[in-house]
N, C-alpha and C positions, 0 to 999 in steps of 0.2 A: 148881635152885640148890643148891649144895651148898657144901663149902671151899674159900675164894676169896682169891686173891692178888691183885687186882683190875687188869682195865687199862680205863681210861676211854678212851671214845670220842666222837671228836669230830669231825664231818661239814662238809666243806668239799669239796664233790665237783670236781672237774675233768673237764672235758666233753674226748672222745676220740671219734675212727671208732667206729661199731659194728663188731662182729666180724664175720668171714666168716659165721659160722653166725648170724648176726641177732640176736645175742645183746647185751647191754649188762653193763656193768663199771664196780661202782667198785672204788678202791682207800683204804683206811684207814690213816691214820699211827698206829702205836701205840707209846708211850712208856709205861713204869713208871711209876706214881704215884709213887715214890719218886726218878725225876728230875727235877733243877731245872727241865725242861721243864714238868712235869705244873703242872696248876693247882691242884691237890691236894697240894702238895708243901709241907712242913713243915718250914723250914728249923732248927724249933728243936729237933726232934730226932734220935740217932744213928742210922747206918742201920741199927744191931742191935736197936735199938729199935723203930724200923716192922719191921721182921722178925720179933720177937718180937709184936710186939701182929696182925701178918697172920695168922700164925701160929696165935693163941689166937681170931681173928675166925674162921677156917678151922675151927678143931675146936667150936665153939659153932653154928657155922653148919649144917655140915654136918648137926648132929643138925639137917639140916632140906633202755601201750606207747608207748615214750620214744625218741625219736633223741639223747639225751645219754647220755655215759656219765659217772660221775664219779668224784672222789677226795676220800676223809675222812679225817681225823685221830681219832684214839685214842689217849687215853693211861690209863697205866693207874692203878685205885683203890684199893689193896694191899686188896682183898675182891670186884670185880667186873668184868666189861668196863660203862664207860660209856661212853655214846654222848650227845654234842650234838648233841642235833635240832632242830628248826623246829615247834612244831603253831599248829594257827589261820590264821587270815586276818584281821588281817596276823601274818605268821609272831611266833612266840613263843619265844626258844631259853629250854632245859631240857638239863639233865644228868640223865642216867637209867643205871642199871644194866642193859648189856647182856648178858643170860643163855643160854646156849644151852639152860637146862633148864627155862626158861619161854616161855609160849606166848600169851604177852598184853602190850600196850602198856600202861602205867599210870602216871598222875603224879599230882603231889598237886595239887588245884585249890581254886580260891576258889570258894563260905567254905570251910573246913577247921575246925571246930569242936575238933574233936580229932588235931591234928597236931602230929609234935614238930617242936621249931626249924629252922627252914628261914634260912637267909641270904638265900640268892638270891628273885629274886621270885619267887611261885606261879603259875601258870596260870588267867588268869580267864576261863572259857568265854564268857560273858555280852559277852567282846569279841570274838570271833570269830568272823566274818560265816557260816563254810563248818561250824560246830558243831550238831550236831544229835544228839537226844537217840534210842535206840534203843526205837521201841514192843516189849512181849513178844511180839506177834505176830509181828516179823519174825525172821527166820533166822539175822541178825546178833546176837541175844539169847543164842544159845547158841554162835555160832562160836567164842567164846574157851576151851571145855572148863570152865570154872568153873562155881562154886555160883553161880547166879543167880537172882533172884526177879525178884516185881513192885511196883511202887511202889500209892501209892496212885492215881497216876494212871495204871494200868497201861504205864509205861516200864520198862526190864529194869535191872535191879542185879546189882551182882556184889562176893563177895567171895572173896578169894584169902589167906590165910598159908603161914610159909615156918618153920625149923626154928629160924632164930635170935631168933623175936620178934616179925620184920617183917610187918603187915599190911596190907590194905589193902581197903575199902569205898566204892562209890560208886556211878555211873550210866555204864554202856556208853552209845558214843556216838560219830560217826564223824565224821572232821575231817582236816584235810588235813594230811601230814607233810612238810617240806620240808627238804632238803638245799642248804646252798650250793654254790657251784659258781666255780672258778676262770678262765672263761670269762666271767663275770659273769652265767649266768643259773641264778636254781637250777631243783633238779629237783625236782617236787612230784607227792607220793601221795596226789591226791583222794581222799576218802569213804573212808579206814582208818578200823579197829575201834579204838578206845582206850579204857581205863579214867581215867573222871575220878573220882578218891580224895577223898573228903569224911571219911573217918573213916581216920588212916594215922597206925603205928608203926612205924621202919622203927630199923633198927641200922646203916645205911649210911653215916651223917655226914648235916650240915647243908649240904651245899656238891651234895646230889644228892637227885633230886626224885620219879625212880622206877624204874622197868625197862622196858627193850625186851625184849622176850623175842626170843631167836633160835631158840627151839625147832623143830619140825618140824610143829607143829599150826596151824590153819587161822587160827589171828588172829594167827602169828609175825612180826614183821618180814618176814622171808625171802620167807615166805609172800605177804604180801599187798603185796607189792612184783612178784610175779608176771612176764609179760616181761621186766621191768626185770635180773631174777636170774637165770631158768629153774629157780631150784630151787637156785643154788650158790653156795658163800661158801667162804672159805678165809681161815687168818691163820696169822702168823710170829711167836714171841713171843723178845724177845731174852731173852737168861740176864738173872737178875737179880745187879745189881751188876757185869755183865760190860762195858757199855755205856751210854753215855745215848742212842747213837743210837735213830734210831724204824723199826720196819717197819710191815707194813701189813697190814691186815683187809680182803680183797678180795670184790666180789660179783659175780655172773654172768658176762660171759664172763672177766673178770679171773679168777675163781677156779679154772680148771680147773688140776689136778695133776698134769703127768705127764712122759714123759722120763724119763733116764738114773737111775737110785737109785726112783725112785717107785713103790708100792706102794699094793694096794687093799685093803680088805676089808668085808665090808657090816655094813649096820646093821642091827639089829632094834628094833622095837617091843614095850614092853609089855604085858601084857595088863589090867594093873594103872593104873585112870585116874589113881592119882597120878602115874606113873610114864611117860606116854603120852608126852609133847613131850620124854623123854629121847633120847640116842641109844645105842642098848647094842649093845655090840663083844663078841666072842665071842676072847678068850685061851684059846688052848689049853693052854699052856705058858711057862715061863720059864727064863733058861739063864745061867748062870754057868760062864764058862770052859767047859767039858766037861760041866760036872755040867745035866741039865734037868729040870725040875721041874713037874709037870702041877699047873695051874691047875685049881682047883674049882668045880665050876657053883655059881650058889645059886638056889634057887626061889621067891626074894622078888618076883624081875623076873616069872614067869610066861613067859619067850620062851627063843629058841634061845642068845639072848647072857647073858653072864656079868658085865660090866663094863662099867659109864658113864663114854663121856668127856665130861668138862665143863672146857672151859679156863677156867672159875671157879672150880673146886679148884687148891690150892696141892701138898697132899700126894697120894701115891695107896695108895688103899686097895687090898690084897691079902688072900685066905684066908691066916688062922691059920696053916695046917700048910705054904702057899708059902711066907707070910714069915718063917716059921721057917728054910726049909731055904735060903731065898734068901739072906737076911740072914747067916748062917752060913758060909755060901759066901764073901761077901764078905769079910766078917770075917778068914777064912782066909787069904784071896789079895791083902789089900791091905796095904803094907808102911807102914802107921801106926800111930802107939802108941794103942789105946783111951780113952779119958776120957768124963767124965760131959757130959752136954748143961746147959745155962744151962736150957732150954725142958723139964719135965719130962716129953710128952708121947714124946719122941727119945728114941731107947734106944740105936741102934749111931752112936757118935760120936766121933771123932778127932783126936787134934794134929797141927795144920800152920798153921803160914802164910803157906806159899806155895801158887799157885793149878797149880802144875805136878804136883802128886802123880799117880801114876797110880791106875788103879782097873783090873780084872779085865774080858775082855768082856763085856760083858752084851745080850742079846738078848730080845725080846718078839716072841712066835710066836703073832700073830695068824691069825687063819681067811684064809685067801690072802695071808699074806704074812707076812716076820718083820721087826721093827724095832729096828734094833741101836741103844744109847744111849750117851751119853755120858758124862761127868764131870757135865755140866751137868743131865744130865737124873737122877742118881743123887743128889746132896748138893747140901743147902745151905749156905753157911756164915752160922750163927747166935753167932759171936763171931769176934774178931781171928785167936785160934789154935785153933779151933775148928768141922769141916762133921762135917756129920750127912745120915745117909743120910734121902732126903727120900721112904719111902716108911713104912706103918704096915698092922698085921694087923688083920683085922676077921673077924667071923662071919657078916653077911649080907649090906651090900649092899658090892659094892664099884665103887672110884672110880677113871679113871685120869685123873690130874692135870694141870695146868697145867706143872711144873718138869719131869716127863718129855715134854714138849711140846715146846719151848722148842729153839729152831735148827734146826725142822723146818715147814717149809708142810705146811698141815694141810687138806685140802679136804673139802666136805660136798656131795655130790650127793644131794638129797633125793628124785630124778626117779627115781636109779637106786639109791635105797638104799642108799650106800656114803661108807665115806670113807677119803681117800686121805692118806701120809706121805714127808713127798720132806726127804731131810737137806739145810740151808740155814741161809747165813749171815745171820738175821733181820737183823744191822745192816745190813746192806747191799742190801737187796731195798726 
């Protein structure tokens, strides 16, 4: 988990053919938190306002086998991907933080002695028939990567913290996860790993309950949905404020990327266990107009890659001495008047307002492949006459974000360690 512009997800699957290769798919609706769609959506404030408080959630945080196939809805949580799921027997829906940088299922359950304000109702184990408690001696005690102990009745516990406050304590325990289904049957994941939170502080609002993790590690979603996915997910994130339409967060054979524009490049793993359920991309360079600019390894990660993408970051983080010459570059070559940002953290920012301005080409020269960006994927705009380039310099870890994401299908083969960038119109996919 890292800086997060959040899109909530929310699972209503639609049953389809399985694929030629036997493979099964769903597909996810995904809306911005900040559209009137979202259920999350705050009609009483402006939308520079959720931008700006995304924003400040993003730099606080950061310091931190089925014959159905289906289709969910997502919408987004200006700080996370959430996801509406089903757990228990009889199913239980929860809103949860969908992450690709966590590698654990986790909600807050009754009792909760120490939990902050929840709206919605909590998860009471104690009524779900298919709920069982995980002994230390089984193997499912450690599949999540967490700190885990033993209880006093030797059952396995786990705790897990995140950079901006959010914790979470409780008892591993495996219970069914269910997705509805537009056919009218849902599709349900016997005996998954979950965390049930008995001691939880989280900074994610009262209206969401915990995280799905999407990570790459053996208790992820992804993961332990198993033939269901084959290892592969994929999403479209529309530009923010460009549309209210929704696209979609797709998994298994739904998610494959490829065709005319598509490009690959692998992933690496950490060697660092905080760092393990990341996925880290290898930038070799970045290019402005004519000018390119070699991307700096940093040796926090311990691997071959340089940069984590987490489409729960807002901004993207680059080396110092890139976003110096990158920034600069732009700077040069783009025909608007400079001004100060509303958002102190923004440094190169501009008057306009209109959404027609041009910008310089810009190009990201990943390990097999380069991805050329856009308007949408360079600024945001954080006032009426007012976008600001939507990336930031760092010294050690860096992050590539959610807004350089965004009108691109994004695929995660975790079979073949790679993931792939296809330019696309999210509203319309």
């Amino acid at each position: 988990m890292a800086l997060i512009f959040s899109l909530i997800l929310f699972i209503s699957a639609a049953v389809s053919s399985a694929a030629a290769d036997g493979g099964y798919g769903f597909s996810v609706e995904m809306i911005h938190r900040d559209f009137p769609k979202s259920p999350l959506f705050n009609a009483s404030e402006t939308h520079y306002h959720r931008i700006a408080d995304a924003l400040r959630r993003s730099i606080s945080r950061e310091r931190v086998s089925l014959t159905d196939t289906g289709k969910a809805p997502i919408y987004s949580s200006g700080g996370a991907y959430v996801v509406k799921i089903s757990l228990g027997t009889p199913p239980f829906s929860i809103v949860a933080v969908a992450d690709t940088g966590s590698n654990i299922i986790w909600t807050r359950c009754k009792p909760c002695p120490n939990c902050h304000k929840q709206i919605e109702p909590m998860f009471d184990p104690s009524k779900s028939s298919t709920y069982k408690l995980v002994p230390c001696s089984s193997p499912n005690c450690s599949i999540s990567g967490l700190e885990s102990s033993c209880s006093s009745e030797s059952m396995c516990e786990y705790s897990t913290s995140y950079y901006d406050g959010t914790h979470s304590k409780g008892d591993i325990a495996v219970d069914t996860v269910t997705m509805g289904s537009t056919s009218g049957h849902p599709v349900a994941f016997p005996r998954t790993v979950i965390g049930c939170g008995h001691d939880n502080v989280a900074a994610f609002g009262s209206k969401i309950s915990g995280i799905v993790g999407l990570g790459h590690g053996p208790a992820s979603l992804v993961q332990q949905m198993g033939p269901a996915t084959g290892g592969k997910f994929s999403y479209c994130l529309v530009p923010v404020g460009k549309s209210n339409n929704s696209s979609y967060l797709n998994f298994g054979s739904n998610a494959i990327v490829s065709g005319f524009g598509a490009v690959s490049t692998p992933f690496y793993t950490s060697a660092i266990d905080y760092f393990k359920g990341f996925y880290v991309l290898k930038v070799e360079a970045m290019s402005v107009g004519s000018n390119k600019f070699k991307f700096t390894n940093t040796l926090l990660l311990e691997t071959n890659g340089n940069i984590i993408i987490d489409s729960g970051t807002t901004l993207t983080y680059i080396p110092m001495e890139t976003y110096a010459n990158f920034s600069n570059a732009i700077s040069k070559l783009i025909d608007l008047n400079p001004t100060t940002s509303p958002i102190q953290f923004l440094n190169y920012c501009y008057e306009t307002t209109t959404n027609d301005y041009k910008v310089p080409p810009v190009t990201v020269h990943f390990e097999g492949g380069d991805v050329n960006l856009e308007r949408e994927n360079l600024f945001i705009r954080v006032a009426k006459n007012v976008v600001c380039l939507a990336f930031v310099g760092r010294k050690d870890m860096f992050i590539y974000g959610n807004i350089a994401q965004t009108n691109f299908l994004v695929g995660y083969d975790i079979k073949k360690s790679s993931v792939s960038f296809k330019p696309s119109n999210c509203a319309t996919l």
